[in-house]
N, C-alpha and C positions, 0 to 999 in steps of 0.2 A: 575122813570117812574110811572103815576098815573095810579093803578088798576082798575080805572072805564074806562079810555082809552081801556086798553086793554081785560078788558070785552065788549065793546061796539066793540071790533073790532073784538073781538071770535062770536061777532052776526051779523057779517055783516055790520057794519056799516063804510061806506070806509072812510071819513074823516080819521075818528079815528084808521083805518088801515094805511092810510097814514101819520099820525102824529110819528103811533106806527115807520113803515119802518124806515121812514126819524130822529127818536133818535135814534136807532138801528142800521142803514147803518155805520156811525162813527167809531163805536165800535169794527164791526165785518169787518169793511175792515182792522182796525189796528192790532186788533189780526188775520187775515190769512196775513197780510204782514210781520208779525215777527215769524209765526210758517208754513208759505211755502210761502217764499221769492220768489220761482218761479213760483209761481200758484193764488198767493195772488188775481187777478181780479176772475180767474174763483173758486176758494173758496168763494170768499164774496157773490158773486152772486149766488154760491150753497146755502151755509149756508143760505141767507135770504132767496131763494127760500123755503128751510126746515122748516123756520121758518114759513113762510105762511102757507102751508100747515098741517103744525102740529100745527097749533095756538088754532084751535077748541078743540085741546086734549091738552090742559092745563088747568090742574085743578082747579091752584092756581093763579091769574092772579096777586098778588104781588111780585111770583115766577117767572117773566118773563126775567130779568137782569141773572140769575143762570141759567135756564132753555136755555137760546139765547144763553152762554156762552159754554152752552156743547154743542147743537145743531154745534156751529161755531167753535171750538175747535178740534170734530169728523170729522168736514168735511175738516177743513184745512190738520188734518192729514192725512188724506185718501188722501189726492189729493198732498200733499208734497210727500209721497213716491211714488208716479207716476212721478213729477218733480225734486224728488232729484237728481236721477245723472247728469241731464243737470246744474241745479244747481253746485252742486261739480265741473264740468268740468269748468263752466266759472271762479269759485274762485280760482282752481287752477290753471286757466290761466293770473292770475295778477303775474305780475313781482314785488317780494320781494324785489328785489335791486335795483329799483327803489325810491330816498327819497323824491320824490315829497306827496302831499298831495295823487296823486293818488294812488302811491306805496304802502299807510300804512295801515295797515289794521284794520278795524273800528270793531262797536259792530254789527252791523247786519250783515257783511259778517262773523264774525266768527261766530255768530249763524247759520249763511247758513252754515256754514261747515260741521254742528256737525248734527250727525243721527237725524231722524223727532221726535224719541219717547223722546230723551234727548233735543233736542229743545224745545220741549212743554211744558217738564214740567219747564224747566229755562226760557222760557217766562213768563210761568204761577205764577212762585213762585217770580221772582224779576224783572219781567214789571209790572206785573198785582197784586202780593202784595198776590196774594193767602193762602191760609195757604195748607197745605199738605193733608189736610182733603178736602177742597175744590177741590185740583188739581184731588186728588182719584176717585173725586165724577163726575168730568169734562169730565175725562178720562174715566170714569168705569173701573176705575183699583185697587188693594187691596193697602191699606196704604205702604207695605213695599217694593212694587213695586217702589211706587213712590218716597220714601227715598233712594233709591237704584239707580235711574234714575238719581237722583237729585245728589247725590254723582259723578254719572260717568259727568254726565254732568257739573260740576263744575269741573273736573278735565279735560277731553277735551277742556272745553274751556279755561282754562289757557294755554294749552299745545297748541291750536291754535294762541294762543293770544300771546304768546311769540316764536310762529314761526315767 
C-alpha cells in the first residue's frame, strides 16, 4: 500500500480514499470471514467503516496494513461473539454420518466451532502467518495470553477435527 495514497486520503482526497477502500475491502472481508464466519458481511463493513473514520488519526501512513489489521481483527471479534452461538447451533446441526462431501467436515467450519478468542488468534497465526508478537499487538493482548490461546486452540481444533 503506497504511503503517499493514503496520506492524500487522511487529507481528503476521495480518489485516493477510494483507491485506499477498494486494496483494503479484500483483506478485511477475508479476515472477518475466518474470524466470525457468522457476521463476516456485517464485520467487513464495520471494520472499514472504523477504518474511515479513524484514518485522520493515523500517524504513520506506512503503518496502515498493521493498523487496518487490528482495526478489523477487534471488530470481527466483537461481533463473532454476538453470532457465535447461531453459529455453533448450525455446525452442530451437520449430520457426521453422513459421508457425502457434505457430511465432512472442513477447515472453516471447525474454526467456526472453536470459541472467538481461540479462533482469532489461529487464524492470525496460521492463515495470516503472524508472529505471536504481531497477533498480541492485533489483539491488545499480553504475549502470554496469546501462547496460551494458541496452545488451547490447537488443541480444540484437533479434537474438533477428529470429531
Amino acid at each position: 500500500m503506497d504511503p503517499e495514497t493514503v496520506a492524500a486520503a487522511q487529507q481528503g482526497d476521495a480518489l485516493a480514499l477510494d483507491r485506499l477502500i477498494d486494496e483494503l475491502a479484500p483483506y478485511v472481508r477475508r479476515l472477518c470471514a475466518r474470524i466470525a464466519p457468522g457476521a463476516a458481511d456485517d464485520a467487513a463493513q464495520e471494520a472499514l467503516l472504523a477504518i474511515f473514520r479513524g484514518l485522520p488519526s493515523l500517524r504513520a501512513p506506512e503503518a496502515i496494513m498493521t493498523w487496518a489489521r487490528a482495526v478489523t481483527v477487534r471488530t470481527a471479534v466483537r461481533l463473532a461473539h454476538r453470532s457465535d452461538r447461531e453459529v455453533a447451533a448450525e455446525a452442530a446441526a451437520v449430520d457426521r454420518s453422513d459421508p457425502s462431501p457434505e457430511g465432512l467436515v472442513d477447515i472453516d467450519d471447525a474454526l467456526a466451532r472453536l470459541p472467538v478468542a481461540q479462533r482469532a488468534v489461529l487464524v492470525l497465526r496460521t492463515r495470516e502467518g503472524l508472529s505471536e508478537q504481531e497477533i498480541a499487538a492485533a489483539l491488545d493482548i499480553p504475549m502470554g495470553t496469546v501462547k496460551s490461546r494458541l496452545h488451547r486452540a490447537r488443541a480444540a481444533f484437533r479434537e474438533v477435527w477428529d470429531s
